[in-house]
TORPA-4810 file (N, C-alpha, C, O; in nm, 3 decimals):
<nodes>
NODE_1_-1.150_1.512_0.084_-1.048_1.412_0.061_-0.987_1.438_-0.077_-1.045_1.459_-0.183_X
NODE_2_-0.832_1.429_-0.047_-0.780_1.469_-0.215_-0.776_1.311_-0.297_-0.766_1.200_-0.244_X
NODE_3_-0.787_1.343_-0.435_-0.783_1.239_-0.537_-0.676_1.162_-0.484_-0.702_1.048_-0.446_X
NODE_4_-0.557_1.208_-0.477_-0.460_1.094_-0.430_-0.497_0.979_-0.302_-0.469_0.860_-0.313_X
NODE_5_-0.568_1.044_-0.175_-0.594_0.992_-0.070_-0.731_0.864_-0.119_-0.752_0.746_-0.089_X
NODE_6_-0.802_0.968_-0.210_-0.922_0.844_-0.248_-0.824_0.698_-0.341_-0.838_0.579_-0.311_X
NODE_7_-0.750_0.741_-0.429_-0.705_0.684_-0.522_-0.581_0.534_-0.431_-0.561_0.418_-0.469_X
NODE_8_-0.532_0.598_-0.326_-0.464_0.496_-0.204_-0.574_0.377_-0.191_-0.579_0.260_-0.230_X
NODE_9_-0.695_0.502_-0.085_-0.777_0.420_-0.025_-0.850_0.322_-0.134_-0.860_0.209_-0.086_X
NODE_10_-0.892_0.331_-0.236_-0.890_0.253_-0.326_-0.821_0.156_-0.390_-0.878_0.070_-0.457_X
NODE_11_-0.712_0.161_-0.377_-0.559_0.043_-0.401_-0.546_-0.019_-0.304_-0.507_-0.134_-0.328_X
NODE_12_-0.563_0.007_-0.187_-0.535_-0.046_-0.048_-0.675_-0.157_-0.084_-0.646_-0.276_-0.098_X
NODE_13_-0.807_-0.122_-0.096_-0.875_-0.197_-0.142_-0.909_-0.309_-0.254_-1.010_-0.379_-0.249_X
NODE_14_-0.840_-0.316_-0.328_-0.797_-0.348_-0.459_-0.700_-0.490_-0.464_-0.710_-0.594_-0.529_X
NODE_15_-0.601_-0.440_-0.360_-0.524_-0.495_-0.319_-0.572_-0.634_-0.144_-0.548_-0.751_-0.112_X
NODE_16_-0.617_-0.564_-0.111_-0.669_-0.650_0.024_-0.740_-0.739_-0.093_-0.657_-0.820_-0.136_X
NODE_17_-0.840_-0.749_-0.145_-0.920_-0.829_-0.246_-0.835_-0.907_-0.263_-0.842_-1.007_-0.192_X
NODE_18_-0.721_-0.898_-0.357_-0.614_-0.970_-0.455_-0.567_-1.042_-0.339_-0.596_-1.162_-0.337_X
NODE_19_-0.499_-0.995_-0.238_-0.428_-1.049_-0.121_-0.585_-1.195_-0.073_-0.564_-1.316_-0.067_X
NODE_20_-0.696_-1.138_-0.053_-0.756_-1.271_-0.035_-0.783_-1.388_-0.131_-0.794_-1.505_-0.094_X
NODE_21_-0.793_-1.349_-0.248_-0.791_-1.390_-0.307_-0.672_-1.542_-0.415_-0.680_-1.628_-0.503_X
NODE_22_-0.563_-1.468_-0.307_-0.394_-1.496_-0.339_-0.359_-1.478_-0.469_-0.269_-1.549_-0.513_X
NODE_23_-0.421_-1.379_-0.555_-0.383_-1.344_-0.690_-0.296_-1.271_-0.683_-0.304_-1.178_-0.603_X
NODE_24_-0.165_-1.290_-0.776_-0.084_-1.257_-0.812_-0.047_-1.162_-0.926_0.062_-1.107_-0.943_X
NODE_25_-0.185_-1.150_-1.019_-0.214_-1.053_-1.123_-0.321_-0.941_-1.108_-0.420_-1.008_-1.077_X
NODE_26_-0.355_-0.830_-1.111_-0.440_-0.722_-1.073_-0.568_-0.792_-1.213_-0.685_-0.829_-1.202_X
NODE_27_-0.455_-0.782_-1.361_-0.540_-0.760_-1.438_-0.705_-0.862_-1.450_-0.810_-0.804_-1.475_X
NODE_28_-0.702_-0.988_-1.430_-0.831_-1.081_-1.414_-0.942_-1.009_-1.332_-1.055_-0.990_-1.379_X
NODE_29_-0.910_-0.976_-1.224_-0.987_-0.882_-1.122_-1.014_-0.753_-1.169_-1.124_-0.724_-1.121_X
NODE_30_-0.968_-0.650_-1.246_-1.012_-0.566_-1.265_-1.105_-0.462_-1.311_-1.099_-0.340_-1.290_X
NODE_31_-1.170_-0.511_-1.360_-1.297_-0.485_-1.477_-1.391_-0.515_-1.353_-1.433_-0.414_-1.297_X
NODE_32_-1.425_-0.622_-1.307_-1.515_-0.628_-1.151_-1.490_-0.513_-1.052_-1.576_-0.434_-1.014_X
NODE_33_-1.321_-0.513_-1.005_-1.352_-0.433_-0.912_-1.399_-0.287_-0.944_-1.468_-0.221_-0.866_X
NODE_34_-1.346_-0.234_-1.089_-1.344_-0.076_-1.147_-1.527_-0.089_-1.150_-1.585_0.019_-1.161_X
NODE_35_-1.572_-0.153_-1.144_-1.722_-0.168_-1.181_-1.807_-0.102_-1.062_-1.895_-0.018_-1.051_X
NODE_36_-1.730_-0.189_-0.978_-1.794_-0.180_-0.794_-1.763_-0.022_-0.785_-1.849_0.049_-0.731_X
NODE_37_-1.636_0.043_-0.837_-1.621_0.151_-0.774_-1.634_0.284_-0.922_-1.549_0.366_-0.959_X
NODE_38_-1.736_0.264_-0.961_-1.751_0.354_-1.069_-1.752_0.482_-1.105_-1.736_0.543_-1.211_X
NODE_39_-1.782_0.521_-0.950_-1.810_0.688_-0.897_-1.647_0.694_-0.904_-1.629_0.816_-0.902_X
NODE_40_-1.547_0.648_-0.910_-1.403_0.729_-0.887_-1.360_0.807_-1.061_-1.396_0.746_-1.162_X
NODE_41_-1.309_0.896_-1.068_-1.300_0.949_-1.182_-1.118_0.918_-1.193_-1.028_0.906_-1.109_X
NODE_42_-1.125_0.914_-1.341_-1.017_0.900_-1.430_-0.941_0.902_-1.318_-0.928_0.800_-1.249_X
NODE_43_-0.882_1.022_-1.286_-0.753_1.057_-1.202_-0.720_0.992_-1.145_-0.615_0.929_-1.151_X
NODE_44_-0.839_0.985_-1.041_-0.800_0.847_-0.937_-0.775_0.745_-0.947_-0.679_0.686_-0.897_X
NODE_45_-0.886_0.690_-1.039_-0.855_0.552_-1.111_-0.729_0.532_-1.151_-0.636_0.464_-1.109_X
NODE_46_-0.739_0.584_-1.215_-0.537_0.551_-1.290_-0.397_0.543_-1.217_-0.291_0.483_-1.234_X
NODE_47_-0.462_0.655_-1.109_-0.350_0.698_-0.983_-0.367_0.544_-0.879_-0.271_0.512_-0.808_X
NODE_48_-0.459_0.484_-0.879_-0.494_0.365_-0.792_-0.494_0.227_-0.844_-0.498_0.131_-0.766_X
NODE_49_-0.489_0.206_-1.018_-0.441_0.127_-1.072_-0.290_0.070_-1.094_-0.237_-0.039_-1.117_X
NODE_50_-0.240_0.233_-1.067_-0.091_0.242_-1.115_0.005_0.209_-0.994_0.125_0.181_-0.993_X
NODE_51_-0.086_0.223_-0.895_-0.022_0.154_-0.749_-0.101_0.058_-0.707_-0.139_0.101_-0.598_X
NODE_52_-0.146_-0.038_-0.722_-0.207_-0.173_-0.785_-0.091_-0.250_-0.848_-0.018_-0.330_-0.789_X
NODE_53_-0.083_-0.207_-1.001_0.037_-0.245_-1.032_0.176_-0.225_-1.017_0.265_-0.299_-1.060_X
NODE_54_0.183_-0.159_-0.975_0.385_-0.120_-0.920_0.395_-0.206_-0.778_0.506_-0.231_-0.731_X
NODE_55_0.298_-0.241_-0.726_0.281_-0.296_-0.605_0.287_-0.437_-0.649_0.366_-0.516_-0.597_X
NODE_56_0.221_-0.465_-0.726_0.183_-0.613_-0.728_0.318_-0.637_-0.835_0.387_-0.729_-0.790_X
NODE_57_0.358_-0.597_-0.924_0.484_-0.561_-0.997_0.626_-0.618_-0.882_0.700_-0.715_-0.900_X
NODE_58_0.627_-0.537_-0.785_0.715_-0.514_-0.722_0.711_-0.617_-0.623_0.816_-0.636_-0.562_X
NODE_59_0.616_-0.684_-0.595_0.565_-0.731_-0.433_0.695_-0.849_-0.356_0.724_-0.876_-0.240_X
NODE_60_0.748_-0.896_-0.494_0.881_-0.963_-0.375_0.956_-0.900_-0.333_1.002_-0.907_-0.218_X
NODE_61_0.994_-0.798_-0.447_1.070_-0.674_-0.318_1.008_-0.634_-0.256_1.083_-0.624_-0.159_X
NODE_62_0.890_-0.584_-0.216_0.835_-0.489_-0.149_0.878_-0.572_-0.006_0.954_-0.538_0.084_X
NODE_63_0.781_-0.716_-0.028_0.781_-0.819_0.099_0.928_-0.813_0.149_0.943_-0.767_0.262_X
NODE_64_0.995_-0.837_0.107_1.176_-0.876_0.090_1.210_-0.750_0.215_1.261_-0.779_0.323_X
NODE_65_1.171_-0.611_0.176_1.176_-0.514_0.244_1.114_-0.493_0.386_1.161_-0.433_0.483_X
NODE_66_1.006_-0.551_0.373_0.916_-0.485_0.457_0.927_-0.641_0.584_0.864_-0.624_0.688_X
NODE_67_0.978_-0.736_0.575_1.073_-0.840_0.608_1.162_-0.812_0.706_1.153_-0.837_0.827_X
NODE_68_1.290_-0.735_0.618_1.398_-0.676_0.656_1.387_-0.606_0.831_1.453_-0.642_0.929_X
NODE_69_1.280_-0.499_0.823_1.223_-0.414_0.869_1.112_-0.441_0.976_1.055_-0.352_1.039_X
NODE_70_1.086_-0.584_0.990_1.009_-0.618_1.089_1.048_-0.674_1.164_1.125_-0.762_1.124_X
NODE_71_1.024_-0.665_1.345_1.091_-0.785_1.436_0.948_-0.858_1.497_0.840_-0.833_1.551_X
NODE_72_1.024_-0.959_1.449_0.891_-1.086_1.536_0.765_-1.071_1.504_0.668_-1.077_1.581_X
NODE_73_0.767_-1.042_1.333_0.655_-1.035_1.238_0.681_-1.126_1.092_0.769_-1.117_1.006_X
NODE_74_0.572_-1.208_1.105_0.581_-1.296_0.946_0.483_-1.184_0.890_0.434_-1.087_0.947_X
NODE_75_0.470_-1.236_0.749_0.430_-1.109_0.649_0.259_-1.191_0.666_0.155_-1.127_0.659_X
NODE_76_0.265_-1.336_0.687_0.127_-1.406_0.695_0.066_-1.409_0.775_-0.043_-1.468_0.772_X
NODE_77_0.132_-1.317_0.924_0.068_-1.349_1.045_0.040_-1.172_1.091_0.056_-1.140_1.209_X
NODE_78_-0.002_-1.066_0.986_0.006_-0.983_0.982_-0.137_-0.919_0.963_-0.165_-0.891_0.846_X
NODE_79_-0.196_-0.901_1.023_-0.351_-0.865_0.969_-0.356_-0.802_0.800_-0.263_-0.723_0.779_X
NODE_80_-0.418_-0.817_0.718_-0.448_-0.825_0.564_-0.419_-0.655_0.538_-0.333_-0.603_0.467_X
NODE_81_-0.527_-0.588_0.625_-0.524_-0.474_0.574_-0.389_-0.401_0.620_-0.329_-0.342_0.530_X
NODE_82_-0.330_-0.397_0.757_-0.183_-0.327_0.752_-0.050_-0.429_0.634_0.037_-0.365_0.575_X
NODE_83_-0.057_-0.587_0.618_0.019_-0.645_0.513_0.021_-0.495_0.389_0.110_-0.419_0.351_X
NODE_84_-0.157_-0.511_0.352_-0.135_-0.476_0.257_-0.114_-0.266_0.180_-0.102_-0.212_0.070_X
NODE_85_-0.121_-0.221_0.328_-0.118_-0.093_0.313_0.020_-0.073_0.340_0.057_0.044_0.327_X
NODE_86_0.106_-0.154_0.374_0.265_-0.147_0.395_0.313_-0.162_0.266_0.400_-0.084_0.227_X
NODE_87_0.253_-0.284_0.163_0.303_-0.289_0.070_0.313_-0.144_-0.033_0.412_-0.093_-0.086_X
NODE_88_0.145_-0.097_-0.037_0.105_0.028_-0.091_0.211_0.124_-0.053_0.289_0.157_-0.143_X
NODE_89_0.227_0.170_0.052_0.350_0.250_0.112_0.489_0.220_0.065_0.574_0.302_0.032_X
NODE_90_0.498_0.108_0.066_0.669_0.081_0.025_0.641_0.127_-0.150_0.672_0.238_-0.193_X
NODE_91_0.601_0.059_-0.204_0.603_0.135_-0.366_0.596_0.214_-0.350_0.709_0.244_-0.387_X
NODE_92_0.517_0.387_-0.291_0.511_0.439_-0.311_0.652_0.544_-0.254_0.678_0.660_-0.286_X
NODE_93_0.706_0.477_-0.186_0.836_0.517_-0.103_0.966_0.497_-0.208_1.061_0.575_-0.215_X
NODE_94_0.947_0.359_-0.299_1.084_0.245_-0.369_1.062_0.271_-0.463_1.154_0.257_-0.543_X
NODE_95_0.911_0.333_-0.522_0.892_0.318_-0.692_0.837_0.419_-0.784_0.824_0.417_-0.906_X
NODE_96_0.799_0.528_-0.678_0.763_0.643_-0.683_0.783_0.749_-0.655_0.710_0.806_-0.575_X
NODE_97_0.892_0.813_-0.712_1.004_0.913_-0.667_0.935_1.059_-0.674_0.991_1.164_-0.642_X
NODE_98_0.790_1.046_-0.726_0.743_1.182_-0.733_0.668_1.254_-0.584_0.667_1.369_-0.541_X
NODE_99_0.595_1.101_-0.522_0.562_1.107_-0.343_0.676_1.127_-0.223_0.740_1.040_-0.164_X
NODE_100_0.678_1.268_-0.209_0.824_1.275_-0.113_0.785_1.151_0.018_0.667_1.134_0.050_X
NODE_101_0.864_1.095_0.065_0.806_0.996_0.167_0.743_1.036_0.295_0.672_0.954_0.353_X
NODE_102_0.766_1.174_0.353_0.707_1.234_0.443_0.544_1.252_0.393_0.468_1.290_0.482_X
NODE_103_0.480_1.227_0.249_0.348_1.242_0.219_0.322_1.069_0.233_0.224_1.016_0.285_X
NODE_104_0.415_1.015_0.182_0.385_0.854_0.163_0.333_0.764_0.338_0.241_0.689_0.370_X
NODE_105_0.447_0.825_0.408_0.433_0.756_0.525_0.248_0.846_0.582_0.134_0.801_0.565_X
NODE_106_0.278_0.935_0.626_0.147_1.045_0.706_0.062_0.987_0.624_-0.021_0.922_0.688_X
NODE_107_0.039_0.980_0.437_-0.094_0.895_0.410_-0.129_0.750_0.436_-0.248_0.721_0.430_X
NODE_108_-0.028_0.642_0.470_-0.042_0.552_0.524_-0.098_0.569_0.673_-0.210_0.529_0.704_X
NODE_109_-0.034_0.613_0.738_-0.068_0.583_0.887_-0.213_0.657_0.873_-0.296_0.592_0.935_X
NODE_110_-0.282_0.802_0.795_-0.398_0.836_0.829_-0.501_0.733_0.757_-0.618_0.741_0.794_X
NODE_111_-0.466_0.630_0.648_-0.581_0.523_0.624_-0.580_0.400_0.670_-0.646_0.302_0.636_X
NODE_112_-0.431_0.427_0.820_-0.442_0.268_0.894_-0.526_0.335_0.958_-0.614_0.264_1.006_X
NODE_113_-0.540_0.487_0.988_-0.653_0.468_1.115_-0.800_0.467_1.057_-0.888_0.445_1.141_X
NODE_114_-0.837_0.485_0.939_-0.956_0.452_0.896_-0.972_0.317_0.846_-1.090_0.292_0.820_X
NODE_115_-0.894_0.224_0.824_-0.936_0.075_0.803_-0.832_0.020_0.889_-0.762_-0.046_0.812_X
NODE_116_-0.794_0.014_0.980_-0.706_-0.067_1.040_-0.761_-0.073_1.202_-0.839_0.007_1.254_X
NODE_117_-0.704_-0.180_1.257_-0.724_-0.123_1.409_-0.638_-0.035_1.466_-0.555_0.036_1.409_X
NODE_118_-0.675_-0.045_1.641_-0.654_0.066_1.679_-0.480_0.097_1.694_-0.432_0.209_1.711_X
NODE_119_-0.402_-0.031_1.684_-0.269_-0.037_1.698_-0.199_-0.020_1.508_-0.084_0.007_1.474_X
NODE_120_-0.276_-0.038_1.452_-0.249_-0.028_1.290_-0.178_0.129_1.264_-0.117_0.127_1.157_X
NODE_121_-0.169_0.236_1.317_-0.104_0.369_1.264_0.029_0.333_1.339_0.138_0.329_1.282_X
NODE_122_0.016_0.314_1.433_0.168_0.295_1.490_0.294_0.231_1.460_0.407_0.279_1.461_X
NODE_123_0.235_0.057_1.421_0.261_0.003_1.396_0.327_0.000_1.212_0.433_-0.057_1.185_X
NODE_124_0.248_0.064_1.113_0.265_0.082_1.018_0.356_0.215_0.974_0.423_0.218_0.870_X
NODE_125_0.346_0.325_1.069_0.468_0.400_1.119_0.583_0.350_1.128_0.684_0.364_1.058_X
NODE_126_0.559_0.282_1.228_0.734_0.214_1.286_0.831_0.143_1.178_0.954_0.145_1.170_X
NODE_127_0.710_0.061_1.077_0.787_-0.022_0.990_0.853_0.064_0.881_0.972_0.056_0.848_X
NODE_128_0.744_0.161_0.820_0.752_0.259_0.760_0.888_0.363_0.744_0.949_0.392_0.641_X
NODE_129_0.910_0.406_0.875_0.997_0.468_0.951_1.164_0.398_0.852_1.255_0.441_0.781_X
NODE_130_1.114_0.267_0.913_1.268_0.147_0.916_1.307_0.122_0.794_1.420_0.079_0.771_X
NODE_131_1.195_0.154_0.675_1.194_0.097_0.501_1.261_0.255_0.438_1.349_0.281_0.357_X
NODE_132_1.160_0.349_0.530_1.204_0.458_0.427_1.366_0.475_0.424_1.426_0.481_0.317_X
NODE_133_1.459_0.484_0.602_1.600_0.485_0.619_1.680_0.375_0.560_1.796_0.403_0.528_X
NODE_134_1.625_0.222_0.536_1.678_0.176_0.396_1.700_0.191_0.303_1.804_0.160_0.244_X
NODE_135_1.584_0.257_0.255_1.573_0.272_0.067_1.658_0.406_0.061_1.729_0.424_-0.038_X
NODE_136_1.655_0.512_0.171_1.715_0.625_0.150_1.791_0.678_0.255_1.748_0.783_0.305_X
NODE_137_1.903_0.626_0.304_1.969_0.644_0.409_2.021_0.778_0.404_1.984_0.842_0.503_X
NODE_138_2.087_0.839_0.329_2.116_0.983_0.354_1.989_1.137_0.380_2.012_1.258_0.375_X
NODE_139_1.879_1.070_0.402_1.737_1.196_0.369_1.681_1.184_0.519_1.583_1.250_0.553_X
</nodes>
């Protein structure tokens, strides 16, 4: 598994927490969760903090987007872990110009199929699909 993929799957986690939690700030939570996950080195860490925050930074746009882009989906009636791996994806699509989106989307859908159910890759595809031709209609 590359650092980036651990460093997702780790934000995606990070984030589901915060999302139950209904926190709106990473930083209160953080020192606990970096604790739980101690084995991740620098790289990752930082790479999974930094989309933590651009996410949680961003999250009315992100929602606003990922909104746009859904039919006959509330963002609350959305199972936690695809909510919150859509969000992860959209920053990394809206706020992160260095992840071409063809890496952004394929790493989403391969950690809906390791924490999501069995309709979670498809589904997080499709939306995926609909955000990226928003944010970048000519690509």
């Amino acid at each position: 598994m590359t650092k980036r993929r651990k460093a997702r799957e780790l934000a995606l986690q990070f984030l589901y927490q915060l999302d139950l939690h209904g926190a709106g700030d990473a930083a209160p939570y953080a020192t606990e969760f970096w604790a739980q996950h101690s084995a991740a080195d620098d790289a990752t860490r930082a790479y999974a903090q930094a989309l933590v925050d651009g996410t949680k930074m961003n999250q009315e746009k992100i929602d606003g987007l990922i909104t746009r882009c859904t039919e006959h989906w509330d963002l609350d009636r959305m199972a936690v872990v695809d909510r919150n791996l859509l969000r992860l994806a959209v920053c990394e699509l809206g706020w992160q110009p260095d992840v071409p989106p063809k890496v952004a989307i394929n790493e989403a859908i391969e950690i809906a199929k390791k924490f999501g159910t069995r309709e979670s890759s498809r589904f997080i595809n499709g939306i995926l699909d609909r955000v990226h031709r928003e944010l970048r209609p000519a690509s």
